[in-house]
C-alpha positions as CSV (number, residue, x, y, z in Angstrom):
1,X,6.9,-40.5,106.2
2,X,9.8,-38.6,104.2
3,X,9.3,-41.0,101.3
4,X,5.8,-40.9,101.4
5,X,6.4,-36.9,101.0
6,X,8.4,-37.3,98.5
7,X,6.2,-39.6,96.6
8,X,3.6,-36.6,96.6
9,X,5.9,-34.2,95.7
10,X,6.8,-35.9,92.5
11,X,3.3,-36.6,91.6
12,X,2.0,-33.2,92.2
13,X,4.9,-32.3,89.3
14,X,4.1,-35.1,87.3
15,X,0.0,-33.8,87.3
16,X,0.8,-29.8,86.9
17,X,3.4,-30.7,84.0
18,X,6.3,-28.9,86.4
19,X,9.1,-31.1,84.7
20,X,12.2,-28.9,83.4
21,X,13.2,-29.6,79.6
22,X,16.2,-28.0,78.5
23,X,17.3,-27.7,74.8
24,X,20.3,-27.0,72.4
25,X,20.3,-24.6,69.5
26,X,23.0,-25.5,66.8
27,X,23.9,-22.3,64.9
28,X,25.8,-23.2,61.8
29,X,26.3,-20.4,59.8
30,X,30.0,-19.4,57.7
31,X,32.3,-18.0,60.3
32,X,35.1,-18.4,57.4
33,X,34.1,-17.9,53.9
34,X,32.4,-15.4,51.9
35,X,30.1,-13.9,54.6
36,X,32.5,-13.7,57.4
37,X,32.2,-10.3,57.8
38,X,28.4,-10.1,58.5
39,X,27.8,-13.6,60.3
40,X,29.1,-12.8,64.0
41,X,26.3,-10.4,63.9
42,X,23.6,-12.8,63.0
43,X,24.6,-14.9,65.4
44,X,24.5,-12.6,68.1
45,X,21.3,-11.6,67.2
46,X,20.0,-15.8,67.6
47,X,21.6,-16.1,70.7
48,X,20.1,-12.9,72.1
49,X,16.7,-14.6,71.7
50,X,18.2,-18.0,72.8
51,X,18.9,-16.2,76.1
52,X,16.3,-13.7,76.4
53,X,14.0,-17.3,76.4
54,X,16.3,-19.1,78.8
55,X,16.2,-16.2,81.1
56,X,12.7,-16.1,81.1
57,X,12.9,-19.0,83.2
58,X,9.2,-19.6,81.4
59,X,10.2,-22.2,78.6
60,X,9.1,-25.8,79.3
61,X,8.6,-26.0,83.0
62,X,11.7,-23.5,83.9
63,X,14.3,-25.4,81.5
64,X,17.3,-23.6,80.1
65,X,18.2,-23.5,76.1
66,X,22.0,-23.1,75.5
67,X,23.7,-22.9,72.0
68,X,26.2,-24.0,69.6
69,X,28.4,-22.9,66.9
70,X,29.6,-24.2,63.9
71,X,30.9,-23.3,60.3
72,X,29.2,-23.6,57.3
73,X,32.1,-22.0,55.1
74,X,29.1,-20.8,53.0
75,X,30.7,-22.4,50.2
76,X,31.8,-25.9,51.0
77,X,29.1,-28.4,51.2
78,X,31.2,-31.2,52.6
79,X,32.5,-28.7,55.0
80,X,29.0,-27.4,55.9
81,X,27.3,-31.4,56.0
82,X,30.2,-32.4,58.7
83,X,29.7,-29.5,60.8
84,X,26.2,-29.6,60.9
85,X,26.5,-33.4,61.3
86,X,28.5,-33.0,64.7
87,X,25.6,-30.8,65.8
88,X,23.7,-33.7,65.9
89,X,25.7,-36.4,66.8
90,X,27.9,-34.9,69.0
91,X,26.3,-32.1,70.9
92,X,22.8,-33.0,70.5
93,X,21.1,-30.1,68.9
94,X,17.5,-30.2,69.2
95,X,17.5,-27.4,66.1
96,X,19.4,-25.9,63.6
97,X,19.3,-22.1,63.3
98,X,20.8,-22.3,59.9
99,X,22.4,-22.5,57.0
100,X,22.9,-19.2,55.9
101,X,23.8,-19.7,52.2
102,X,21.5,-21.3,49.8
103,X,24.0,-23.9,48.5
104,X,25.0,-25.1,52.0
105,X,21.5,-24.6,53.6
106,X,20.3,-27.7,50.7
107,X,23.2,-29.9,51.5
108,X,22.3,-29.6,55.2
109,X,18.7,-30.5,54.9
110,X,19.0,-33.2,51.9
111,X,22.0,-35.0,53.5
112,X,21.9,-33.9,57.5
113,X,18.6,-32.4,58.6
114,X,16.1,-35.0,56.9
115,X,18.2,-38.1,57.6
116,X,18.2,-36.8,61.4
117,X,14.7,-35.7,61.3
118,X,16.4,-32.4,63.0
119,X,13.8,-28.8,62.3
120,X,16.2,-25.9,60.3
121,X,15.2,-22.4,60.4
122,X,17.2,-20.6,57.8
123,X,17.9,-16.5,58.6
124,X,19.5,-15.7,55.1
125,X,19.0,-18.8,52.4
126,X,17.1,-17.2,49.8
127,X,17.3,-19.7,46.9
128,X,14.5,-19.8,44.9
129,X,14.9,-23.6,44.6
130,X,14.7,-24.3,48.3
131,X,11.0,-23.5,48.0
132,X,10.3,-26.6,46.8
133,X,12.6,-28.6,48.0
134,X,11.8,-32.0,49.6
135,X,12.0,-30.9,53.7
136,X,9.9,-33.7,55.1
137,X,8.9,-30.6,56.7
138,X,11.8,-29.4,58.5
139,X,12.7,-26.4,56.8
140,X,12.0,-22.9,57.2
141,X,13.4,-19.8,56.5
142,X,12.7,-16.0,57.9
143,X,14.1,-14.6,55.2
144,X,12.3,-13.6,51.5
145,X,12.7,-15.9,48.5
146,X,15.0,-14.3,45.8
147,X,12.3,-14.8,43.5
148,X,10.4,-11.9,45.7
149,X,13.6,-9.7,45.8
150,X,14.0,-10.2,41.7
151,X,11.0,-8.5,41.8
152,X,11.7,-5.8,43.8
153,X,15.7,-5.2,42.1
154,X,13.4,-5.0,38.9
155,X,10.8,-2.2,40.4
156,X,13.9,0.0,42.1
157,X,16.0,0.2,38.7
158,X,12.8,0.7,36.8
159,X,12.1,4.1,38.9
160,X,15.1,5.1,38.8
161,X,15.0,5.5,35.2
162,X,17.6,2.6,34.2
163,X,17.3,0.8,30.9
164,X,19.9,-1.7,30.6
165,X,21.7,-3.7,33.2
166,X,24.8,-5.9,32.7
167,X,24.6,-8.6,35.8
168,X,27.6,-10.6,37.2
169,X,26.7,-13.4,39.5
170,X,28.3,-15.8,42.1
171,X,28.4,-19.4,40.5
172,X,26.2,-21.1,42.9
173,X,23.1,-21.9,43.8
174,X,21.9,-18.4,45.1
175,X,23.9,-16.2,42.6
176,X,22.4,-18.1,39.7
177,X,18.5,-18.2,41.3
178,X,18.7,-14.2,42.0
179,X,20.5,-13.4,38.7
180,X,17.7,-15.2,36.9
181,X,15.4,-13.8,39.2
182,X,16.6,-10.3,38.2
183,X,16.8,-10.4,34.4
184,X,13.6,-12.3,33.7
185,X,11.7,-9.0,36.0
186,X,13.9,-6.7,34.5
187,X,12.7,-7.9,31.2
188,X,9.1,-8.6,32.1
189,X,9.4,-4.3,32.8
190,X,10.2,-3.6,29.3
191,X,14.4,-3.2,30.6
192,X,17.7,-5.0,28.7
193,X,19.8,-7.3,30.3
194,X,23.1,-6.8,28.6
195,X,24.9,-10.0,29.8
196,X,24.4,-12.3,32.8
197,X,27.2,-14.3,33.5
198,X,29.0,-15.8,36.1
199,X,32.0,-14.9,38.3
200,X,33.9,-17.7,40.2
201,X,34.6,-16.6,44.1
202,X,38.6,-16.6,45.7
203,X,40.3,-15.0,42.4
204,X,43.0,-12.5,42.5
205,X,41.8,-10.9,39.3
206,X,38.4,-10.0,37.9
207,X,39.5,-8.1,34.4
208,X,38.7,-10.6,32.4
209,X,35.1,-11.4,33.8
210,X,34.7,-7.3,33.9
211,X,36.1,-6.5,30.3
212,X,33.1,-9.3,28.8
213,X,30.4,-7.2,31.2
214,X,32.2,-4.1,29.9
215,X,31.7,-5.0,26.1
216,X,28.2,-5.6,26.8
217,X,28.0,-2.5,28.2
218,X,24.7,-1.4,30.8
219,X,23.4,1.7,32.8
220,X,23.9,-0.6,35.7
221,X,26.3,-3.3,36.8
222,X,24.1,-5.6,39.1
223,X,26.3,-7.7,41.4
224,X,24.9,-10.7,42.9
225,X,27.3,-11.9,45.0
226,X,29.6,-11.7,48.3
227,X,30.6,-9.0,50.3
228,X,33.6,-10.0,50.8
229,X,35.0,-12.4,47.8
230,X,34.1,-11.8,44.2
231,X,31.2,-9.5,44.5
232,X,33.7,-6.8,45.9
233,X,36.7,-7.9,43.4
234,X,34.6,-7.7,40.4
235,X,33.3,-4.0,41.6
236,X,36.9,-3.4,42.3
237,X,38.2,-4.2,38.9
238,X,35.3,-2.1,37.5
239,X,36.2,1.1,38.8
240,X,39.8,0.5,38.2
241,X,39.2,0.1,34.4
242,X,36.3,2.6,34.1
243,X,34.1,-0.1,32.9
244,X,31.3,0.5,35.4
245,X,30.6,4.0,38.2
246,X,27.5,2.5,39.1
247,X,26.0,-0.6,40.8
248,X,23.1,-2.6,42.2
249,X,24.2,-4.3,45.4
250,X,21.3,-7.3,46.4
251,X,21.5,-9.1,50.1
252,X,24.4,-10.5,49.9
253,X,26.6,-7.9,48.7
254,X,25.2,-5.8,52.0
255,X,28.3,-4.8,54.5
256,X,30.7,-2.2,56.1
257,X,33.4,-4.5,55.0
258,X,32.8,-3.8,51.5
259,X,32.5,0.3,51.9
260,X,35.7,0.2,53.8
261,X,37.5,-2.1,50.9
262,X,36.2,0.6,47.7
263,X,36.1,3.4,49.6
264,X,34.3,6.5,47.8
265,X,34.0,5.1,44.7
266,X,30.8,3.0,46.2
267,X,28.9,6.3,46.5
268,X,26.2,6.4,44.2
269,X,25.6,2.6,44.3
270,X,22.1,1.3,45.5
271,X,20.7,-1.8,46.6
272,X,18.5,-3.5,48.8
273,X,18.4,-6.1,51.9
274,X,15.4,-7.8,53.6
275,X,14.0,-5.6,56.0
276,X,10.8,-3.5,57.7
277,X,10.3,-0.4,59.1
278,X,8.3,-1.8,61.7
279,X,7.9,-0.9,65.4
280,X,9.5,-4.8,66.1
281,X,12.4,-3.8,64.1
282,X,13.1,-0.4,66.0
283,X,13.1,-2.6,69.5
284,X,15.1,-5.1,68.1
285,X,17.5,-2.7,67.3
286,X,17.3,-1.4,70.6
287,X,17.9,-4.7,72.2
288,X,21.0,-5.4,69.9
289,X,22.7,-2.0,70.5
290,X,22.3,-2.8,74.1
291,X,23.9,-5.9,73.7
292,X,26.7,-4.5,71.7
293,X,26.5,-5.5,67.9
294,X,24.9,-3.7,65.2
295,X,21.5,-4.0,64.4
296,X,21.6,-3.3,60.5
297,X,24.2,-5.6,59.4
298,X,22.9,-8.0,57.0
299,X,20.1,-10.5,58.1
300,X,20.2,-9.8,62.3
301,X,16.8,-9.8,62.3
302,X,16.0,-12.7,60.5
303,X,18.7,-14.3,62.8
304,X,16.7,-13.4,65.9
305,X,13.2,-14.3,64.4
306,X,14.4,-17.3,63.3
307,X,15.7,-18.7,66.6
308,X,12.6,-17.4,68.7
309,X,10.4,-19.2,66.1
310,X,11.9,-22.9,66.8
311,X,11.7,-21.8,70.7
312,X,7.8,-20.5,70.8
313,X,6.9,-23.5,68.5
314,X,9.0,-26.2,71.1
315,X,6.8,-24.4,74.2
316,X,3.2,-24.7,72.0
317,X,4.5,-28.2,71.0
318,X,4.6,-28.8,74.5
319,X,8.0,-30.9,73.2
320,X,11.8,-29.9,72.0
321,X,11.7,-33.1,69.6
322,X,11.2,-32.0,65.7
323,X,9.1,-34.1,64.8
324,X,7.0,-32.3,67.4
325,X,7.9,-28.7,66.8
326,X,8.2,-28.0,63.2
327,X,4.1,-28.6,63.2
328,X,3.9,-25.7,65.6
329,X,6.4,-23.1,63.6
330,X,3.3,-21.8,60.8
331,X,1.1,-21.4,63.8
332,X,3.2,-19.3,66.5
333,X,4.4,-17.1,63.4
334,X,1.0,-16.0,61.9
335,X,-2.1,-14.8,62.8
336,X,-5.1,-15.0,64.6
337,X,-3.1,-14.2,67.8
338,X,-1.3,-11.5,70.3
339,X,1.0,-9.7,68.5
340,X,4.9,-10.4,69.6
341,X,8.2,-8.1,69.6
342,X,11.3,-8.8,70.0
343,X,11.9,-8.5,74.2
344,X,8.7,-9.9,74.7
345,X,9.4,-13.7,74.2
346,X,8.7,-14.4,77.8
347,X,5.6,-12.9,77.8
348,X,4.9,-15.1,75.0
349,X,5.8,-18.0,76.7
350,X,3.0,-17.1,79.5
351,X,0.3,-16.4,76.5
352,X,1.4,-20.2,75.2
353,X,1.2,-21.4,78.8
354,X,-2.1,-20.7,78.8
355,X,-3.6,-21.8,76.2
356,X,-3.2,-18.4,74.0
357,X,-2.7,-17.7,70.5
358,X,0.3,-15.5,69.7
359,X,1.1,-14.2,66.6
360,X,5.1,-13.6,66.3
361,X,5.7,-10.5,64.6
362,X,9.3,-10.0,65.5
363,X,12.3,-8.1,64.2
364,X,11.0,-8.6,60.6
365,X,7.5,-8.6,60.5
366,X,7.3,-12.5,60.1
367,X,4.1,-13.5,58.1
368,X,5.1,-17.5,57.1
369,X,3.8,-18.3,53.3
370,X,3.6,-21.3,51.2
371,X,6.0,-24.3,52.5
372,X,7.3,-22.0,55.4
373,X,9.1,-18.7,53.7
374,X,8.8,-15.5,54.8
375,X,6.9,-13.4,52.4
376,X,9.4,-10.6,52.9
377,X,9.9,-6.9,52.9
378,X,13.3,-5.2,51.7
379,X,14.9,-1.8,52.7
380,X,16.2,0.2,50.1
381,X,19.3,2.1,50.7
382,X,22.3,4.4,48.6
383,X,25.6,4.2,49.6
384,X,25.9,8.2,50.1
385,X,29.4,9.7,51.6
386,X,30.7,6.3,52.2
387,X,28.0,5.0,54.6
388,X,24.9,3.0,53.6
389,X,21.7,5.5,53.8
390,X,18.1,4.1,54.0
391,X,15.9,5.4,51.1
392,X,12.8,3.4,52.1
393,X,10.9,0.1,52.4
394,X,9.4,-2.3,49.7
């Protein structure tokens, strides 16, 4: 009799689709590097979905979903490949919430995500040329294109009356893409791009690469490049040799790190990051104060969007294998559907349960275009009495 109850137990399970499937995020983003100052914050922000969906106790049949870290260096592909590599192998990812920069992001998916077939939802890769990259399509990112934020450098400088910009740029794959991006809608607006040339990261001294930008002169120095490497040493040499008082700080040059390096000779410089104004973006600022990190560091919300994507599209898929998933990602991010916020991924869970459409609007206003990019929206801001001040949204 106890087997035969047991029998009808498991096929009563089997029938209402009650089986438990856990999952593994792999985070890989550069812990050391370039970006070390701004990527504990992003991932905080993925695991805060992570867990907010594993407490839920609604995703696949009651299953848990645990995470995993690992370094990308942001700057060393080999590095970045091996890491992401032992996601797989190792601890058995079923995602990778990740790269974060552009270089590293396309050695992941060309030599680690596509041989795997393992889905990759970048928060902060904005390389132009990763928009048509061959994905087998695995890849997505939450974050704009830099060929969108080009656009939007070019329309801020323009209105604020600048005619000429000297731009100095991180040689790699996303300082090259955005400083192209920059000069050619500079241009296209009728401005003069003194000189666009390239900085290498890790040196001691930037006078050299600062007295060519200063020869060129410029109203503005535009500096496409790392908070905390050459970005911040080639604004540092500028102010000690008077070549440049004012500059344009895109994405990646976003951070505390770099007001508390310069000091008050930042104020005055503008820039802009991806962000929204949004009522998702106010509660996911709420959640991440709660939770004890800071909300506006560079690219939390694209962290958090990104990792509740790959976990709404495994519950639709029904499945936590790639293959499965990535063909759900387009649909759980945009509309027809209920809208979703950030603290409501549970509630999201039931809507998918039951045969609803959702539409995940999230921290940053997700609306997935083209091959799987967000179309993006950027917060303007001036660094005014050493703190970074929000002028508006774009």
């Amino acid at each position: 009799m106890k087997k035969l109850m047991l029998a009808s137990a498991a096929t009563a399970l089997m029938a209402g689709g009650a089986f438990a499937e856990d999952a593994k995020i792999g985070i890989i983003l550069g812990f050391t590097g370039p970006l070390e100052s701004i990527t504990p914050s992003m991932a905080a922000s993925a695991e805060l979905a992570i867990k907010e969906v594993s407490d839920s106790g609604k995703f696949m049949g009651g299953g848990t979903v645990t995470s995993v870290r690992a370094d990308s260096t942001c700057i060393d592909a080999s590095a970045a490949t091996a890491a992401a590599e032992r996601l797989i192998t190792v601890e058995g990812v079923n995602a990778i919430m990740g790269a974060d920069c552009s270089g590293v992001t396309g050695s992941v998916l060309q030599n680690v995500a596509r041989p795997n077939g393992i889905g990759m939802i970048s928060p902060s890769a904005t390389s132009p040329g990763l928009s048509d990259a061959e994905d087998d399509g695995l890849f997505f990112r939450t974050s704009p294109s830099d060929a969108r934020q080009g656009e939007v450098v070019a329309e801020i400088l323009t209105d604020r009356g600048v005619k000429s910009i000297a731009v100095s740029y991180t040689n790699n794959d996303y300082g090259k893409g955005l400083s192209d991006s920059i000069a050619a809608a500079f241009e296209a607006k009728g401005g003069k791009v003194t000189a666009n040339t390239a900085h290498e990261d890790g040196k001691a001294d930037y006078s050299a690469e600062v007295a060519t930008l200063a020869s060129a002169g410029g109203d503005v120095l535009v500096v496409a490049g790392y908070v905390d490497q050459g970005g911040k040493g080639i604004i540092q040499a500028s102010l000690d040799t008077g070549a440049f008082d004012t500059f344009y700080l895109p994405d990646g040059m976003y951070g505390e790190s770099l007001i508390e390096a310069i000091g008050s000779g930042l104020d005055g410089t503008y820039g802009t990051i991806p962000g929204t104004d949004s009522e998702g973006a106010a509660k996911f600022a709420e959640l991440a104060t709660a939770a004890g990190f800071d909300p506006t560091s560079s690219f939390t919300g694209e962290s958090y969007d990104a990792a509740a994507l790959m976990l709404l599209a495994m519950a639709a898929a029904k499945s936590t294998d790639s293959k499965d998933w990535i063909t759900k990602v387009m649909d759980v991010a945009n509309a027809p559907g209920e809208k979703i916020e950030p603290g409501q991924l549970g509630h999201a869970l039931e809507l998918i349960a039951a045969g609803t459409d959702i539409d995940y609007v999230g921290a940053t206003a997700v609306e997935l275009i083209g091959n799987g990019e967000s179309a993006g929206s950027f917060r303007e801001f001036t660094v005014t009495d050493g703190a970074f001040v929000t002028d508006g949204f774009r």
